[in-house]
PADREN-565831 format. One record per residue (C-alpha): x, y, z; residue in three letters. Coordinates in steps of 0.001 Angstrom, whole numbers, padded with zeros to 6 digits, always signed. Example, Ala and Ser with C-alpha at 12.3 -4.5 7.8 and 13.67 -1.06 7.14 Angstrom:
BEGIN
+012300-004500+007800ALA/+013670-001060+007140SER/
// end
This chain:
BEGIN
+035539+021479-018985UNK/+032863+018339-018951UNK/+031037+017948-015793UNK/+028650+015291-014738UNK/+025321+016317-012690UNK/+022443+014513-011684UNK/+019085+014536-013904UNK/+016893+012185-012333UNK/+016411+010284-009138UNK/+014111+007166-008894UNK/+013646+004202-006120UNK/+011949+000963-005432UNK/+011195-001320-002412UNK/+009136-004607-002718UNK/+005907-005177-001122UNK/+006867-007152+002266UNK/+007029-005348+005176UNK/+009078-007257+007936UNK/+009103-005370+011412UNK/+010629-006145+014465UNK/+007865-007527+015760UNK/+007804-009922+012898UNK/+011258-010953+013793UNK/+010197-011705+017130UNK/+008876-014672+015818UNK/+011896-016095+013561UNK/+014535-015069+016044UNK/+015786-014258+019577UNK/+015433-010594+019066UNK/+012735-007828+020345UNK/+011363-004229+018754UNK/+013130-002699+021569UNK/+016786-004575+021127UNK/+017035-003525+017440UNK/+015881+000216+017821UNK/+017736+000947+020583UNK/+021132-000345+018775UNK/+020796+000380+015140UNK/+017208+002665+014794UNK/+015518-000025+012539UNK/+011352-000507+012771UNK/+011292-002141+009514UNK/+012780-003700+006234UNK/+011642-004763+003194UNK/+011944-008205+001738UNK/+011984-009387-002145UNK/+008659-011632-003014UNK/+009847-015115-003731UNK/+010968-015264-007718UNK/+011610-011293-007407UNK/+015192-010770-008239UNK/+017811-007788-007892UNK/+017228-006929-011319UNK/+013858-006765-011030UNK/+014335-004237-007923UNK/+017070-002503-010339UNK/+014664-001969-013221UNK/+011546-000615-011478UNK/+013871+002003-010118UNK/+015923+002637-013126UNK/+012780+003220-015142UNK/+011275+005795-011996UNK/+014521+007847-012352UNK/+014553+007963-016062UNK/+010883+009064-016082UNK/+012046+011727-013869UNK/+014822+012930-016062UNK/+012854+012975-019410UNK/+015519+011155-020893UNK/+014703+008504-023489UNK/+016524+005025-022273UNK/+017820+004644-025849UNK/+019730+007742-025156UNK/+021982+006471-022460UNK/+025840+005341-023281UNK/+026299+003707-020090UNK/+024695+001929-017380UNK/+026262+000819-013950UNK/+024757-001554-011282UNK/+026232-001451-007911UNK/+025467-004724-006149UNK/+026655-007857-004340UNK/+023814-010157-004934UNK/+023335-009933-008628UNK/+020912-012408-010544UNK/+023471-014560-012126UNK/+027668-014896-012447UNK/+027426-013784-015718UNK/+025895-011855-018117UNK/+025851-009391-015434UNK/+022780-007670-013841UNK/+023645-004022-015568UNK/+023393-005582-018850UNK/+020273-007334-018381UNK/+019133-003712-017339UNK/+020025-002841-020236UNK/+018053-005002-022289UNK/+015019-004373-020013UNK/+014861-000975-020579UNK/+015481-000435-023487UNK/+019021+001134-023216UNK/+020178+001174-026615UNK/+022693-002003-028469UNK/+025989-001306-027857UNK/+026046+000977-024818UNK/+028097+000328-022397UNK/+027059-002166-019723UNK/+028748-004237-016091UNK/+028448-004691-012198UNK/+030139-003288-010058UNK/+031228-004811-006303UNK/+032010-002828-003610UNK/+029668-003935-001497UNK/+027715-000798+000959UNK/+029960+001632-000719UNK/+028877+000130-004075UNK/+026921+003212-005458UNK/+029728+005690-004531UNK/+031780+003786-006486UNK/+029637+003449-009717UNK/+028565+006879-009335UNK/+032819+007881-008886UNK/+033039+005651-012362UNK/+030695+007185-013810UNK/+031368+010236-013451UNK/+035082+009532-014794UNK/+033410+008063-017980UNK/+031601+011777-018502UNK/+034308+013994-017979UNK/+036730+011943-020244UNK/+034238+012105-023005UNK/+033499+007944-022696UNK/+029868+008533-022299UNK/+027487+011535-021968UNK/+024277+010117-019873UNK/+024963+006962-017906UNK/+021972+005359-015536UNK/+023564+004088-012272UNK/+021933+002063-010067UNK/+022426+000892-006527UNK/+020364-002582-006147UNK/+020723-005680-003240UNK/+018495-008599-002660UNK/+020418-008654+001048UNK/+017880-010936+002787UNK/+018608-013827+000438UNK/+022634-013763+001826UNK/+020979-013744+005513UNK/+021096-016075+008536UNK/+017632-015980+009766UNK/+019347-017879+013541UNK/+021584-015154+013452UNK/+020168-012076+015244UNK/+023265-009909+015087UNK/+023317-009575+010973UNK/+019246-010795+010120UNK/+017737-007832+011758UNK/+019934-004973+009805UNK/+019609-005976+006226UNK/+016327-005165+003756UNK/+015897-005193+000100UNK/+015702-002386-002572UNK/+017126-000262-005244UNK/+017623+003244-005993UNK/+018644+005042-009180UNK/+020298+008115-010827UNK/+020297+009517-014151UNK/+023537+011354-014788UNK/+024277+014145-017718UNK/+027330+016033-019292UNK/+027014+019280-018292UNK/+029429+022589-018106UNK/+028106+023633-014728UNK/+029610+020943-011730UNK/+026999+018874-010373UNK/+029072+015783-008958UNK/+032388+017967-007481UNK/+034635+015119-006012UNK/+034425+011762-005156UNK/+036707+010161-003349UNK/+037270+006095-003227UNK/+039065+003926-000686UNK/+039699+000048+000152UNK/+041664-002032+002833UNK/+041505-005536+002373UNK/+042977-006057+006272UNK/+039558-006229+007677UNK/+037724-008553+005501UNK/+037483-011369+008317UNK/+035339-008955+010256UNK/+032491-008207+007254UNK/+031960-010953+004598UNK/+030696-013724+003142UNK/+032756-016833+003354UNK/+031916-019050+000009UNK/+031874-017629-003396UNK/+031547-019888-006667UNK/+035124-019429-007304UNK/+035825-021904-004562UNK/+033748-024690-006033UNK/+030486-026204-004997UNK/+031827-029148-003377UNK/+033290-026854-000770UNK/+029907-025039-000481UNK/+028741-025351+003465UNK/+024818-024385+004415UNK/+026251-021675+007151UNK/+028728-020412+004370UNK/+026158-018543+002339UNK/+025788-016002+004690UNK/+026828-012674+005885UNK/+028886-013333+008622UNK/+029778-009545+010964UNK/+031906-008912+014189UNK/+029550-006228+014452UNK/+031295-004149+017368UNK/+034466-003514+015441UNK/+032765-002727+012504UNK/+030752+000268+013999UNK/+034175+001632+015373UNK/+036332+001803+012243UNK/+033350+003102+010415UNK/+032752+005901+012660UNK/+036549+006879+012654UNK/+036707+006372+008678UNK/+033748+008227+008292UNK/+035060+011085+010251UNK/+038104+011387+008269UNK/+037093+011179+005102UNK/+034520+013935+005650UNK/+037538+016213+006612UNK/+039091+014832+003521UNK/+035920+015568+001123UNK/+035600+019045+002490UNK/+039405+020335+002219UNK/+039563+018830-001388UNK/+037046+021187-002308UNK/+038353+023980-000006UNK/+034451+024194+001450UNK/+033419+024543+005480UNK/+031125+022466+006737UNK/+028834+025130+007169UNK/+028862+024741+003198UNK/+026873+021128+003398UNK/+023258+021559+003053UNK/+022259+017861+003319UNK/+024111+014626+004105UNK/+023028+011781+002433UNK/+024823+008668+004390UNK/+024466+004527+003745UNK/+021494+003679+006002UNK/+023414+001154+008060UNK/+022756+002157+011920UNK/+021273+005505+013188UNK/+024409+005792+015638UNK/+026963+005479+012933UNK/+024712+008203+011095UNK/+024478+010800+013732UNK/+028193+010549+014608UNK/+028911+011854+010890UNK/+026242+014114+011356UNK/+027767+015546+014143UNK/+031711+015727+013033UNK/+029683+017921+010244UNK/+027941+020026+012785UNK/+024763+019185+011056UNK/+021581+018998+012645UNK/+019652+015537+012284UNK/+016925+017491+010254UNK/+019750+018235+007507UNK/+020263+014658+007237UNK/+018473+012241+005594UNK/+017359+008849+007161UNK/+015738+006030+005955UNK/+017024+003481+007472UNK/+013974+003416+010268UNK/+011950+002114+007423UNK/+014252-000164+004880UNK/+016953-001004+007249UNK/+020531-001429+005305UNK/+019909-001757+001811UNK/+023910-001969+001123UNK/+024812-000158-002244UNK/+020713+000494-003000UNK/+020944+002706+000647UNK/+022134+006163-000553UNK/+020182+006363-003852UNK/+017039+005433-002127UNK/+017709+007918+000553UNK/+018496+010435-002359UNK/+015658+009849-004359UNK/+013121+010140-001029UNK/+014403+013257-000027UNK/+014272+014666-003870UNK/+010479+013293-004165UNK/+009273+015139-000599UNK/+010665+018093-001292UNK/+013256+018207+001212UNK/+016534+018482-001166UNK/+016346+021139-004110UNK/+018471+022186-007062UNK/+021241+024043-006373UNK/+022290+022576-002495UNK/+025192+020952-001674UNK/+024850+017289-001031UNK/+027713+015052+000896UNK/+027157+011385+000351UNK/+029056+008393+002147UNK/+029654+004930+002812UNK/+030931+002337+004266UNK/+030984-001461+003674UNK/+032688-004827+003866UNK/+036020-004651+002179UNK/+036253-002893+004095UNK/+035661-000297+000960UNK/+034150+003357+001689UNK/+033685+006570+000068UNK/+032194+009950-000663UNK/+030444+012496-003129UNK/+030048+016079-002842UNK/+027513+016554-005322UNK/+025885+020043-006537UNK/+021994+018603-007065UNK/
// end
C-alpha cells in the first residue's frame, strides 16, 4: 500500500506585534479581559500591501527547505484559506508560480475555514494513496485581521495573521493514519461572514465585511465536537489515548484547548500552544503550531501526533499522523 507522511514543516508570521495592551487603545477591551477568556498576549498583523500569499510563500519555501525537496518536484499544492488574494486564479496557484512548483502540477484553494488545513491535508493525502500525486505542499494561510471589526471587541481581539506549511511524501511506512472530515451547515448564523461577491457589490454594507461570532455558543459545540471526534479518531485506529504523544489543536482559545487536552488525559506539556503568541490564525493555526514544536525540538520522528479543528461552517476535523 501507498502512504502519505510528512517531510517538512515550515511557518511564517509578519513583523507586527499587536498585544493587548495595544488593543487597549483601539477598543473597549483590557490585557486582563482577553487572557483570562481565551489565553491571548499577542497576534500578529500583515504589513499594509502584504497579502495571504505572501504569508503562504515564505512558509511554503521554509518547509520545503526543510524537506530537501526541489519545488519543481511537487505534483500538487493545496492552500487552505478564507481570505485569499483574489476570486480567481486562486492563491495555491499563484504559489505555485512563486515557487517554482513545476507547469502543470496540480494547483486550488481550499475553504473550510479553521478546519481548513485538516481538510487539505485529508485531500491530500487521498491524492497520494490513489496514486494522483506523490509530494504535494499544503499550506494553511489567513490574512484574518483584514475580515475584522476593530469596534467589535468580542471577534477583534482573537484573530492574528500567518501561515504554516507541510511537505508531504509517498511512502510505504504510514505517516498520516486517518483523517476524519465533518460539516453542518445548521450553525452558520452563529460563525460567519455575511457578504460574499456572489451577492453583488451593490448589496455590499461597511459592517458586512466582517466576522460576525455568537461567541458563547460557539465555545460549547466546539468543546462537545471536539470531544467526540477524539473518541472517534482513536477507535478508528483501535489506539488508547495513552497512545497520543502530542496534540496539536487550532489555536482558537486556551479553554477550548485544555478541555481536549483533558478528554485525552494529556498533560498541558504534551500539548502544543501557540495561541498565547499569534492568537487564532484559522486554517494557518495547526501547521504553525506543528512546525514550532518540530523546530524546538519538542515533537520527534516516530510519535504519534493528533491534530484538530474546529471552525465556522461549522466544519471540523482530525489527523492522527505518525511524524
Amino acid at each position: 500500500m501507498t502512504y502519505t507522511r510528512i517531510i517538512g514543516t515550515g511557518s511564517y508570521l509578519p513583523e507586527r506585534v499587536l498585544t493587548n495592551h495595544d488593543l487597549e487603545d483601539i477598543v473597549d477591551t483590557s490585557d486582563a479581559w482577553v487572557r483570562e477568556r481565551t489565553g491571548i498576549a499577542e497576534r500578529r498583523v500583515a504589513a499594509t500591501g502584504e497579502t495571504c500569499g505572501d504569508l503562504a510563500r515564505r512558509a511554503a519555501q521554509r518547509a520545503l527547505d526543510a524537506s530537501g525537496v526541489p519545488a519543481e518536484e511537487i505534483d500538487l499544492v493545496l492552500v487552505a484559506t478564507c481570505t485569499p488574494d483574489r476570486i480567481f486564479p486562486s492563491t495555491a496557484s499563484a504559489l505555485q508560480r512563486s515557487v517554482g512548483v513545476r507547469p502543470g502540477a496540480i494547483a486550488f484553494d481550499l475553504s473550510a475555514a479553521c478546519s481548513g488545513f485538516v481538510y487539505a491535508l485529508s485531500t491530500a493525502d487521498r491524492f497520494i494513496r490513489t496514486g494522483g500525486a506523490r509530494r504535494a505542499l499544503v499550506v494553511g494561510a489567513e490574512t484574518m485581521t483584514r475580515i475584522l471589526d476593530w469596534t467589535d471587541r468580542g471577534t477583534c481581539v482573537l484573530f492574528g495573521d500567518g501561515a504554516g506549511a507541510v511537505v508531504l511524501e509517498a511512502s510505504d511506512t504510514a505517516g498520516v493514519i486517518s483523517t476524519h472530515l465533518h460539516s453542518d451547515g445548521r450553525y452558520e448564523p452563529l460563525l460567519y461572514v455575511p457578504w460574499g461577491p456572489g451577492q453583488g457589490y451593490s448589496n455590499l454594507r461597511h459592517k458586512d465585511r466582517y466576522i460576525k461570532m455568537r461567541g458563547n455558543e460557539v465555545f460549547k459545540i466546539a468543546v462537545n465536537t471536539l470531544s467526540r471526534i477524539v473518541d472517534e479518531t482513536l477507535d478508528s485506529a483501535g489506539l488508547q489515548k495513552s497512545d497520543v504523544d502530542w496534540l496539536v489543536p487550532h489555536q482558537a482559545n486556551i479553554r477550548i484547548i485544555s478541555a481536549t487536552a483533558k478528554k485525552l488525559n494529556l498533560p498541558m506539556d504534551r500539548v502544543v500552544v501557540t495561541v498565547d503568541r499569534h492568537g487564532n490564525t484559522s486554517a494557518a493555526s495547526i501547521p504553525i503550531a506543528l512546525d514550532t514544536a518540530v523546530r524546538d525540538g519538542r515533537i520527534q520522528r516516530g510519535e504519534l501526533l493528533l491534530l484538530e479543528a474546529f471552525g465556522g461552517g461549522f466544519t471540523w476535523g482530525s489527523a492522527l499522523v505518525r511524524f
